[in-house]
C-alpha positions in Angstrom: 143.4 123.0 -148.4 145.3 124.6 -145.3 144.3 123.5 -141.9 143.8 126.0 -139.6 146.3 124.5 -136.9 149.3 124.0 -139.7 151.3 127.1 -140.0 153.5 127.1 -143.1 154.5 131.0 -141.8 156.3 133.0 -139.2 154.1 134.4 -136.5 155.0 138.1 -137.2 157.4 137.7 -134.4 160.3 138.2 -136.3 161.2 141.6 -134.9 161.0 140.4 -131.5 163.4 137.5 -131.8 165.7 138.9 -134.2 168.5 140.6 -131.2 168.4 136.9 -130.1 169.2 135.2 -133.1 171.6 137.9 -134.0 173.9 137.8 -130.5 173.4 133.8 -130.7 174.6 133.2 -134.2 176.1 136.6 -136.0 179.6 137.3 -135.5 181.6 140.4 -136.2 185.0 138.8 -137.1 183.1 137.3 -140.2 181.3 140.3 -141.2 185.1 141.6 -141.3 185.9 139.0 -143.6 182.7 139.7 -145.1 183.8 143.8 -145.5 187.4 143.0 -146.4 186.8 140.7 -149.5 186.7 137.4 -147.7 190.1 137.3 -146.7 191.9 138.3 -143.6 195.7 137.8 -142.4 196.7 137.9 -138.4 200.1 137.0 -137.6 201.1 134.4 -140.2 197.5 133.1 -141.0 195.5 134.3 -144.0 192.2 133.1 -143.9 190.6 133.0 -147.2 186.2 132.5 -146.5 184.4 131.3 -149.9 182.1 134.1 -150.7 179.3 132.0 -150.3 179.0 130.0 -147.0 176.8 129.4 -144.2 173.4 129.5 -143.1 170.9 129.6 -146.1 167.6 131.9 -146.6 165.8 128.3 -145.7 167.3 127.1 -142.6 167.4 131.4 -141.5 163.6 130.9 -141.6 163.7 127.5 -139.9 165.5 128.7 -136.8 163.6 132.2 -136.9 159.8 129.8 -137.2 161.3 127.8 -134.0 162.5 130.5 -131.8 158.8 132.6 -133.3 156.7 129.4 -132.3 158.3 129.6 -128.9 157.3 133.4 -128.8 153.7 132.8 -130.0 153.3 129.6 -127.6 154.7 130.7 -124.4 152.9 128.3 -122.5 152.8 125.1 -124.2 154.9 121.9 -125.0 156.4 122.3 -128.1 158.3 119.4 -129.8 160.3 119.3 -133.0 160.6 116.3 -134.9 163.8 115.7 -135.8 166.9 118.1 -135.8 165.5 121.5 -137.6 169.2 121.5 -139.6 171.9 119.7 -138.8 173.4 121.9 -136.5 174.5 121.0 -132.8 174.7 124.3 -131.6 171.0 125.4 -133.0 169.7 122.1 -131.7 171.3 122.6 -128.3 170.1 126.4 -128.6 166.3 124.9 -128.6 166.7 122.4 -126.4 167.4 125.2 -123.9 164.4 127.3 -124.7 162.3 124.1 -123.7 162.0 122.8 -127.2 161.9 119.0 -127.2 162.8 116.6 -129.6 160.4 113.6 -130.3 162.0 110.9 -128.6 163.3 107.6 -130.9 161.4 104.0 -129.7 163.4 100.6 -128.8 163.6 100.3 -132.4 164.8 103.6 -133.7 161.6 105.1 -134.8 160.3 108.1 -133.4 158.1 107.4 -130.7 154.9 109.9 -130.6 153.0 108.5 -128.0 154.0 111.5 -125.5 152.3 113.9 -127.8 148.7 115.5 -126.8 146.5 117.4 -128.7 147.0 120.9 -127.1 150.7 120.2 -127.8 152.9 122.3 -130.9 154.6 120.2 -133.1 157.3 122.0 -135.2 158.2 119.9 -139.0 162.2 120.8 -139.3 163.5 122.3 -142.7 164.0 118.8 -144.1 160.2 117.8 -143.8 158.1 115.2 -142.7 156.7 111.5 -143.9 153.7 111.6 -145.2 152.9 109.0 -142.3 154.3 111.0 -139.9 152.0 114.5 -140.8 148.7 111.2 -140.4 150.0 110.4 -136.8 150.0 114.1 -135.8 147.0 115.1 -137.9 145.4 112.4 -135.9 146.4 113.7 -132.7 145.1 117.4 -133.6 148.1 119.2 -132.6 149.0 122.3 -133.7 152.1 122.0 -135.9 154.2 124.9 -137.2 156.0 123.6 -140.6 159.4 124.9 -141.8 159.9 123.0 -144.7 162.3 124.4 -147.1 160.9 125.6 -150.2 163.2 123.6 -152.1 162.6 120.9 -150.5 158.9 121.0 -151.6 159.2 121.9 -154.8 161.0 118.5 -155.4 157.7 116.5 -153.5 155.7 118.3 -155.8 157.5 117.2 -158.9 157.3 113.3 -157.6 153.6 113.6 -156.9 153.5 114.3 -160.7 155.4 111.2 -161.3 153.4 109.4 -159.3 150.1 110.8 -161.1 151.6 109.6 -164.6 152.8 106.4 -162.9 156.1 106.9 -163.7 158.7 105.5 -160.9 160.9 108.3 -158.7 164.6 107.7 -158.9 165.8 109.9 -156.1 169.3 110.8 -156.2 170.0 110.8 -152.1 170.8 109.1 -149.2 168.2 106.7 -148.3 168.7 107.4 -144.0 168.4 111.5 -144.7 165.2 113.0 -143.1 164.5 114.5 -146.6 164.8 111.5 -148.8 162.8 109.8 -146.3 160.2 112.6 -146.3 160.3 112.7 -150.3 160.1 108.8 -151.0 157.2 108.9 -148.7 154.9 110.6 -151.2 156.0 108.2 -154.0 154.1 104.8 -154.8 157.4 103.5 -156.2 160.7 104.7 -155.9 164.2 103.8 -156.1 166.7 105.8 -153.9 170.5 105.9 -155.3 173.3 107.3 -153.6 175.6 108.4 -156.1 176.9 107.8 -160.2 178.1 104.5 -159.4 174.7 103.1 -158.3 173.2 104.2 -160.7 175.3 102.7 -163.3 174.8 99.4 -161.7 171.1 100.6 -161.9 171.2 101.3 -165.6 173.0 98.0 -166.5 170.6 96.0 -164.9 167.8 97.9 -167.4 170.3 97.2 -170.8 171.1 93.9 -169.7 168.9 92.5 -167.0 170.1 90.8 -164.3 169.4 88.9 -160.9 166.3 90.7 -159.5 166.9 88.7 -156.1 170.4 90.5 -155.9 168.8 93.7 -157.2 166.3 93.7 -154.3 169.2 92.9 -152.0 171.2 95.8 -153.0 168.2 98.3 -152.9 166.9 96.5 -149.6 166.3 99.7 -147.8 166.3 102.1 -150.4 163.5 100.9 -152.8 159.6 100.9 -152.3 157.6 98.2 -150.9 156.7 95.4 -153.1 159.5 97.3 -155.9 159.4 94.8 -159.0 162.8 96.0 -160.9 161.7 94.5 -164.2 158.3 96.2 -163.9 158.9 99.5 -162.2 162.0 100.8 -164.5 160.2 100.5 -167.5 159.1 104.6 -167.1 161.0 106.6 -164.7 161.6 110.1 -164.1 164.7 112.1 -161.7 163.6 113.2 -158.5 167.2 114.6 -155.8 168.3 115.4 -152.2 168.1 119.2 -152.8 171.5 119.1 -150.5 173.5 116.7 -153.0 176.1 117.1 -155.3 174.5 119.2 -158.5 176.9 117.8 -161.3 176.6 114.0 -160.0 172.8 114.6 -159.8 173.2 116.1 -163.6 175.3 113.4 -164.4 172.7 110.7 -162.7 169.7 112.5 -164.9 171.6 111.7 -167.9 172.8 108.5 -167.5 168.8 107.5 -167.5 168.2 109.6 -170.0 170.8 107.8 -172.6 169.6 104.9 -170.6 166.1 105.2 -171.7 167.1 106.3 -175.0 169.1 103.3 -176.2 166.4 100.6 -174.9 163.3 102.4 -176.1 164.2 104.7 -178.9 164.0 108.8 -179.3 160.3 108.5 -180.5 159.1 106.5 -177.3 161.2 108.2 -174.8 159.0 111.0 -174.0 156.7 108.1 -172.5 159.5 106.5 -170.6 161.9 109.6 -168.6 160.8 112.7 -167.4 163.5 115.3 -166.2 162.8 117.5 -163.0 164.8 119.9 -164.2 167.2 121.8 -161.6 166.2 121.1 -158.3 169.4 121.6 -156.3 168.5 124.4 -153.6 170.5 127.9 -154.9 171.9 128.1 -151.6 173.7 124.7 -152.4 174.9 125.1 -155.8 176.0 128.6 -154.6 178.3 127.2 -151.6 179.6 124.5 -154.0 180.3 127.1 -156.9 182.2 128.8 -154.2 184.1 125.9 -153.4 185.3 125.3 -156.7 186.5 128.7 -156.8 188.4 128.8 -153.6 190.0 125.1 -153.7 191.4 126.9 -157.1 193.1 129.3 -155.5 196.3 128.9 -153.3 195.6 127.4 -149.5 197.7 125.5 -147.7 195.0 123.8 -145.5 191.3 123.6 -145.8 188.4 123.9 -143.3 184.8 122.4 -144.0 182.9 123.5 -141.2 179.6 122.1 -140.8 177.7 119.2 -138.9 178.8 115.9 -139.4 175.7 114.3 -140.5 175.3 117.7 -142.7 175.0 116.1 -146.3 175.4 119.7 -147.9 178.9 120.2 -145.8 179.7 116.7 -146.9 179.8 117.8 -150.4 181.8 120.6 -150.0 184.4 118.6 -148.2 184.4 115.8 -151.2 185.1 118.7 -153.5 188.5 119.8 -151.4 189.4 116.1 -151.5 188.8 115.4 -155.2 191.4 118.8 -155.4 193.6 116.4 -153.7 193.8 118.8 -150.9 194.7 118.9 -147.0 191.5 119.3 -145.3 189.1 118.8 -142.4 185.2 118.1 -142.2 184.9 119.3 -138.5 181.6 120.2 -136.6 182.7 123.6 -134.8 185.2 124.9 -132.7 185.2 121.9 -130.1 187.1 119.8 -132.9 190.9 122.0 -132.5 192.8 121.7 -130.0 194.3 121.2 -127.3 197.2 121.9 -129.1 197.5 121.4 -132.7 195.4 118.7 -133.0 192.2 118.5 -135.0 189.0 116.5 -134.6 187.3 115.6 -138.5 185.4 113.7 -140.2 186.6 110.6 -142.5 184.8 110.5 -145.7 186.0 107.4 -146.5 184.2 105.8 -143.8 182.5 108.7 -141.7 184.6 107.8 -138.6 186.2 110.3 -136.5 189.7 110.8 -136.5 192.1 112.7 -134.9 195.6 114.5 -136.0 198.2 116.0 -134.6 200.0 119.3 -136.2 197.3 120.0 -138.6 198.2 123.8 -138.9 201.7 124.2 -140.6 204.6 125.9 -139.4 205.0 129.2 -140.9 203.2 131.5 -143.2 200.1 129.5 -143.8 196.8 130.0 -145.9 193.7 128.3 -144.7 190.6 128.0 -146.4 187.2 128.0 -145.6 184.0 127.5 -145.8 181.1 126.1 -144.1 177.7 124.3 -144.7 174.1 125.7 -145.2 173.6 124.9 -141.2 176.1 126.4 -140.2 175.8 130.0 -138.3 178.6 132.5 -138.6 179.3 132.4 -134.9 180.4 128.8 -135.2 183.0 129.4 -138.0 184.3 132.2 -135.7 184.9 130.3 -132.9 187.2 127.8 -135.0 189.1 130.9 -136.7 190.4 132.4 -133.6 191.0 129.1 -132.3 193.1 128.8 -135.3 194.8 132.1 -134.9 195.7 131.2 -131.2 197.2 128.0 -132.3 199.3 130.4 -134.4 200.3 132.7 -131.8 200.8 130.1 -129.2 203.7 128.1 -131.3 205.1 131.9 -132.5 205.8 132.3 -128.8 
């Protein structure tokens, strides 16, 4: 049952806060693009835009709760617990309206001991621990929760794994504020980051193994008190709703086979449940749209998106497995001076700088940009890259 201080809605503030959001993250160059079939040429740069980019119906109502909590709440502290998307321009934006993120401990935990009880408390779009909702619920603050839907929808489907004591793989990054938040409502669960984990996963059920070196492996990514030959004996697919949809697909049915060949067709129904498809639409649409544009011919690719963004991640690993030139940047702070470009290494997530990254001539770039991302942002890098154009056509 609801409590009376969690608000899981909007205020009805919406109209009041809507000019700012639009002047703040709305742009009219990409509403041209928008109106002129995603593509745009100035000077000797054609921009093609994937047709589906950008900020997503969940993190829209994120931001809009936020700047509607502020609205509603005029006068008191308000906090947010982590980033509400992973976004430095919509974190800096709240930090500026007074909006302050829960501080991180000595340690690296989040330290909620400044906290009172007359205090808001907003829950970003990625969720909240289970023990972090006790510490606040204990503090009787009033906390305005903006939770994706998505995001939800998988917690529910683990706390039905957890009722038929089945253990939650969760295809995700074990660090992510989501895959935190989701493992937290799982008695056991076993986090793996992508296909070849879970391979390694899936051999170790065939063919046993060390469950020392298993442990070791899975140090910070498995359940407390996790017994590998015990707790993968009946398991069912839980995700990241921001990860890649055909590895999580593939992942499903590499258990599935898994479960299969150990236990047999007439037992298996005991031993693997499927979540079904619960990738967020607004992720499988930006990576559809991916594939479609890193199809088509561009010169140079843009991934625009923040760099712990796990969704803009994904979209940059599908330029790269096209074999193509691109950059994971963060926003128009990343180009220049010059023709230089700041990006992100997927390799090994450092930051790396190039010089000339815009060829000489006529030139196609690409774009696209993560679920965080507003269109004022990919704007900003555009005509930066359009004045790097003019400048060296001087």
């Amino acid at each position: 049952m609801a409590k009376a201080n969690h608000h899981r809605k909007g205020f009805g503030l919406k109209d009041q806060v809507e000019a700012e959001l639009k002047s703040e993250y709305e742009a009219s160059l990409i509403a041209q693009l928008r109106a002129n079939g995603y593509t745009l040429t100035r000077g000797r740069v054609t921009v093609k835009l994937a047709q589906a980019f950008g900020f997503c119906w969940g993190v829209d109502r994120a931001v809009s709760m936020a700047y509607e909590t502020r609205e509603h709440f005029p006068d008191r502290r308000i906090w947010i617990t982590n980033e509400i998307i992973h976004n430095p321009v919509v974190n800096e934006n709240l930090r500026r309206k007074n909006i302050r993120f829960v501080p991180l401990d000595g340690s690296g935990k989040k330290d909620f001991s400044q906290i009172a009880s007359n205090d808001v408390v907003i829950l970003p779009a990625f969720g909240a621990s289970v023990q972090e909702l006790e510490v606040l619920q204990d503090r009787n603050c009033e906390i305005v929760d903006t939770t994706c839907p998505w995001v939800s929808r998988v917690w529910n489907r683990v706390a039905k794994y957890e009722q038929a004591d089945f253990t939650a793989i969760i295809h995700g990054k074990y660090n992510h504020e989501e895959t935190i938040a989701t493992s937290s409502r799982s008695k056991n669960y076993l986090i793996v980051q992508n296909l070849a984990e879970a391979e390694w996963v899936c051999d170790f059920i065939l063919n046993g193994g060390d469950g020392q070196e298993f442990l070791s492996r899975f140090s910070k990514a498995c359940s407390k008190g996790f017994k590998p030959t015990e707790h993968l004996n009946r398991v069912g697919i839980a995700n990241q709703t921001t990860m890649l949809k055909g590895e999580t697909e593939q992942i499903g049915k590499l258990f599935e086979r898994t479960m299969l060949t150990k236990f047999g067709p007439s037992e298996i129904d005991f031993h693997f449940l499927s979540p079904g498809d619960t990738i967020c639409d607004a992720t499988q649409e930006r990576q559809e749209a991916m594939f479609k544009l890193v199809d088509e011919p561009v010169d140079v690719m843009l991934v625009i998106g923040g760099f712990n963004s796990s969704n803009t991640g994904h979209l940059q690993e599908i330029a790269e497995a096209r074999h193509l030139r691109s950059f994971h940047i963060d926003g128009p702070d990343c180009v220049g001076p010059g023709n230089t470009i700041r990006y992100k290494s997927q390799a090994d997530g450092k930051l790396l700088t190039t010089n000339d990254w815009l060829p000489e001539g006529e030139v196609i770039v690409g774009v696209t940009s993560g679920a965080s991302t507003p269109d004022q942002v990919v704007a900003h890098v555009l005509e930066k890259t359009f004045a790097i154009a003019e400048a060296k056509a001087v």
